[in-house]
N, C-alpha and C positions, 0 to 999 in steps of 0.2 A: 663595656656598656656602662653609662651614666646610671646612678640609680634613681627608680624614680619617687618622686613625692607621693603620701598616700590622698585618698581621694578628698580629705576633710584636713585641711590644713588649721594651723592656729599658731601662734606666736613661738611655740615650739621650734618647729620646721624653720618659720622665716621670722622676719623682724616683722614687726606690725608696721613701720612704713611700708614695706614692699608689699605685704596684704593690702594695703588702704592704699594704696596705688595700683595695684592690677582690679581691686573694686573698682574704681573709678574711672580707670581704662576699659572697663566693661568684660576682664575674662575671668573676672571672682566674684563671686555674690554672697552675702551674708547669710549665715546658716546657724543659728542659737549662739551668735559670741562667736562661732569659726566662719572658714571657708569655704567655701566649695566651686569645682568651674561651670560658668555658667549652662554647659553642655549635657551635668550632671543630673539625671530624675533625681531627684530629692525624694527618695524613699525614708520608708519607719527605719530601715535599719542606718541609713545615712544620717540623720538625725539625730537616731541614739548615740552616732560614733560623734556625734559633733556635740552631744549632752556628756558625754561620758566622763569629762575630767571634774564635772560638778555632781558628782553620783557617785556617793564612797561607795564600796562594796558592801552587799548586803543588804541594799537600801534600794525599792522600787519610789520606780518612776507614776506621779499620779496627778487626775484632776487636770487642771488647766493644762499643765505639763507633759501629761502624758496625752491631753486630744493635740497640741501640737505635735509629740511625735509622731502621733497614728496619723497625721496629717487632717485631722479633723477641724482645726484653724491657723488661719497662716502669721498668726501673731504670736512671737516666742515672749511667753509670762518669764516676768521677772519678780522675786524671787522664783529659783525654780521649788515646785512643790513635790515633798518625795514623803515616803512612809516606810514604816522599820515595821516588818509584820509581827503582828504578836506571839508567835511562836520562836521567835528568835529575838537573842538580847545579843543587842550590837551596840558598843561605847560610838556616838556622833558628836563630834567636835561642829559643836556652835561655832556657823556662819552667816553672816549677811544675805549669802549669795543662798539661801535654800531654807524652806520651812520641811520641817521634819514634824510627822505626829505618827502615833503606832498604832494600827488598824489590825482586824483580823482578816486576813486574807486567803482564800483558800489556793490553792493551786493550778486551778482549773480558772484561776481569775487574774493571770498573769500571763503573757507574752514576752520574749526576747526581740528585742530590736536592736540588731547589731549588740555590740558589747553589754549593755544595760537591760534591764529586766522593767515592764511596764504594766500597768492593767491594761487587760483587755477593754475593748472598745462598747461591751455593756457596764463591765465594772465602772468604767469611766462615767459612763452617761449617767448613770445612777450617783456615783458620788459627787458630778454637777448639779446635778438635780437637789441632791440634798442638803448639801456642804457649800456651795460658795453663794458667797454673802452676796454677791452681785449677780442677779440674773436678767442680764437686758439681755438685746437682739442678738447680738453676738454670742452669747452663751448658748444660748436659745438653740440657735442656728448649727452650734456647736454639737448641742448635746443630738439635733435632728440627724444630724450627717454619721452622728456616731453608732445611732440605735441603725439606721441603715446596713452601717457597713458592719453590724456586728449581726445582721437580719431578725432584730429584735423586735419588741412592737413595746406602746407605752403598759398594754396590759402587764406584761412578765414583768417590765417594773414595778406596778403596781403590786404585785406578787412575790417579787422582792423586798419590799419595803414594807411589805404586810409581816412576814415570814420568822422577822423579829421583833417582838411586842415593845419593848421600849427603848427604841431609835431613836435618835435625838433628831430635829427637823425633820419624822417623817412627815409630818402636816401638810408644811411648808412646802416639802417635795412632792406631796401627791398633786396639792392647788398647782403648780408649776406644770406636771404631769398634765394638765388641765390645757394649759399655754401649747404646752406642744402637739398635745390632738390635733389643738384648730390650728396648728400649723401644718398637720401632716394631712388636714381635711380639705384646706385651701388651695385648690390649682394652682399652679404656676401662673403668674403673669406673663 
């Protein structure tokens, strides 16, 4: 029996002509810098396997980075954004390819996705909310799909962000907080 490729190919497995030719013959699709066959659901954990070789050990997945895995937006961030929880000292060799900062994270505020370790889908939404310097539609829209799928409401973030008296951008996160009511209050068009 031939063995077969796994499901998330990358320059590893083939040459990157042969990748960027079965793309463009239509039976590969681009998946964070890997592959995958276009047949494939692109799941969290299919995602994380195709994030996995930019994610030393040790190190979760966050923010921008991590609503793409959860599949919260279909735009893979570059640099990817990862974090070293503050309970653990991990040596990170400076890269281009990833911003690193050290957060306290509790346990109950991470997920496994495939190989890699991610915030959960309200940790996400809250540290959108407070932490990136850009918040147009896109974020926005981001941070909506995430409190969703984590069956969150903007109150518990507001209650989150209350919880620690001197949070850096709570302000700025709660005004925001603000942005997403009247989007959760707006019908569909």
């Amino acid at each position: 029996m031939a063995p077969s490729l796994p499901l998330v190919l990358d320059h590893t497995q083939l040459p990157l002509a042969e990748l960027t030719a079965a793309r463009l013959d239509g039976d590969l699709r681009d998946l964070g810098g890997a592959y995958c066959s276009v047949d494939v659901h692109p799941s969290a954990a299919l995602r994380g396997s195709a994030l996995a070789p930019l994610v030393p050990d040790g190190l979760v997945v966050e923010r921008m980075s991590a609503a793409w895995v959860l599949g919260a937006t279909p735009r893979f961030p570059r640099p990817v954004q990862l974090c070293i929880r503050s309970s653990h000292r991990i040596r990170d060799v400076p890269s281009i390819d990833r911003q690193v900062r050290q957060v306290v994270l509790g346990d109950h505020e991470i997920v496994a996705a495939g190989p890699v370790w991610v915030t959960d889908p309200f940790r996400t939404a809250v540290d959108l909310v407070r932490c990136d310097p850009v918040f147009d539609r896109s974020v926005l829209l981001c941070v909506v799909t995430l409190l969703l799928s984590a069956g969150a409401s903007t109150a518990r973030c507001r209650t989150e962000l209350r919880r620690v008296p001197h949070l850096p951008h709570k302000q700025r996160a709660l005004r925001r907080l603000d942005e997403v009511d009247e989007v959760l209050r707006t019908p569909p068009r």
